[in-house]
C-alpha positions in Angstrom: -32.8 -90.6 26.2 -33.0 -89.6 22.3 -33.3 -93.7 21.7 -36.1 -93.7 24.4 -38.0 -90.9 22.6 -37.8 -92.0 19.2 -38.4 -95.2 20.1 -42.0 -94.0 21.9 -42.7 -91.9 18.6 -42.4 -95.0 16.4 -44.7 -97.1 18.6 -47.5 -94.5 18.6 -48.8 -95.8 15.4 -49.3 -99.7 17.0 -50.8 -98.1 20.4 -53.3 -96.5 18.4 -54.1 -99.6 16.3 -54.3 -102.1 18.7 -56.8 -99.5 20.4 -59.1 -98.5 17.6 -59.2 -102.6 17.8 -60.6 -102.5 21.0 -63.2 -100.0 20.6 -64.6 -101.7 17.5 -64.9 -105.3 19.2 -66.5 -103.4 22.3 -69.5 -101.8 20.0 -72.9 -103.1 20.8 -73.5 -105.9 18.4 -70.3 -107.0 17.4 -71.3 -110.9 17.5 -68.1 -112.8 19.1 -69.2 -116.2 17.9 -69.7 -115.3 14.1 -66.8 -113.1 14.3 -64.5 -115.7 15.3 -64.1 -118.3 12.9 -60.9 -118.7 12.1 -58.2 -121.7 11.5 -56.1 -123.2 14.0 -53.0 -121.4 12.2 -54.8 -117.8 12.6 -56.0 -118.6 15.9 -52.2 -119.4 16.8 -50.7 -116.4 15.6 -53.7 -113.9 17.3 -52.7 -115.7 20.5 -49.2 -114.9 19.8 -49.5 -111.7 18.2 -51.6 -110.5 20.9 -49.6 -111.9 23.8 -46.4 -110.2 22.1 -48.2 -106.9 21.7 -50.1 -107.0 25.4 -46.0 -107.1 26.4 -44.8 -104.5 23.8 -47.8 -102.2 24.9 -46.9 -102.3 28.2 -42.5 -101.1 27.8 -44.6 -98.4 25.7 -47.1 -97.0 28.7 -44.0 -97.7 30.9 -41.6 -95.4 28.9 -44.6 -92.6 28.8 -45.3 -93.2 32.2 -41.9 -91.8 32.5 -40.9 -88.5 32.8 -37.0 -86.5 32.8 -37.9 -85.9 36.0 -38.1 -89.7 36.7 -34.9 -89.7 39.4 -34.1 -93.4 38.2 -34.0 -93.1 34.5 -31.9 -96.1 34.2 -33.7 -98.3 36.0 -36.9 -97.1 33.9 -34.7 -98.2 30.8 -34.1 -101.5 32.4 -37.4 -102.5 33.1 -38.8 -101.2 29.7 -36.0 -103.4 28.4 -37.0 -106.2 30.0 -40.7 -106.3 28.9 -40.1 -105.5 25.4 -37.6 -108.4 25.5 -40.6 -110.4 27.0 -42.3 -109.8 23.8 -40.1 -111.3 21.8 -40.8 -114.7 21.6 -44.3 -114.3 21.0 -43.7 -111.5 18.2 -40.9 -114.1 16.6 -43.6 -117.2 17.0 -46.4 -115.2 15.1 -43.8 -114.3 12.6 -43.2 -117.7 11.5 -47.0 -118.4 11.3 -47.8 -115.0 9.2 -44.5 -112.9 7.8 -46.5 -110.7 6.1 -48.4 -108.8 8.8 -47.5 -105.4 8.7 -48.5 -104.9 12.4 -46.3 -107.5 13.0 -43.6 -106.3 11.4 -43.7 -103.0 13.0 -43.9 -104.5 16.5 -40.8 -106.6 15.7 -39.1 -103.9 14.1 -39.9 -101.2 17.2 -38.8 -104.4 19.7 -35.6 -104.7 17.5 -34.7 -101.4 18.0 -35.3 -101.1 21.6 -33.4 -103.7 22.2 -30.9 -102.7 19.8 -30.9 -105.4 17.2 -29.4 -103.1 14.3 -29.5 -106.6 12.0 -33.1 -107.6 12.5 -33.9 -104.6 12.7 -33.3 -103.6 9.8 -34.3 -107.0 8.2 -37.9 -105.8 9.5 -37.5 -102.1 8.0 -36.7 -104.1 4.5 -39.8 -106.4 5.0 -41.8 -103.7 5.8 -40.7 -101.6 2.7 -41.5 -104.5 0.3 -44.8 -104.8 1.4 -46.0 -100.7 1.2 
């Protein structure tokens, strides 16, 4: 339950990124068609990076969706499992494109440690590191 809670406290940050995202692209005037020039290689990795994150945001909501009263806490842990492992490809695809996101990097890194990838995970912690 401790991995489960320090896990959701990690992820808070990228929750309230991807939403302050949102919010700005939902402002009247923000023009879609001038705002959305970008090469095939970005446009690859926001398809990616977004498809990884829709997945990684949705363990997160599911695991605060959760309580300790939940009566099936293993089966909560399961399923969160399961989606943040559905995340991974996508994460890993936009990682070869752009290494250097930081976003990125956290998501992989949080996804690393919910699924309890000590090596990559930490791999992402030194990545991160070197780019603060």
């Amino acid at each position: 339950m401790k991995k489960i809670i320090v896990t959701l406290f990690a992820l808070l940050p990228i929750i309230a990124l991807a939403q302050s995202t949102i919010e700005k692209k939902e402002k009247p005037g923000f023009d879609y068609v001038t705002q959305s020039r970008v090469t095939p290689a970005q446009d690859e990795f926001s398809k990616n990076y977004n498809t990884g994150v829709g997945y990684y945001n949705r363990a997160v909501n599911r695991l605060m969706q959760s309580n300790s009263s939940t009566t099936d806490l293993k089966a909560v842990q399961q399923e969160t499992l399961d989606i943040f492992k559905k995340s991974l490809p996508y994460l890993e695809a936009a990682y070869i494109i752009n290494p250097l996101s930081k976003n990125l990097l956290t998501a992989l890194s949080g996804v690393y440690f919910a699924t309890n990838d000590t090596e990559k995970y930490s791999k992402m912690q030194t990545e991160l590191s070197a780019l603060k």
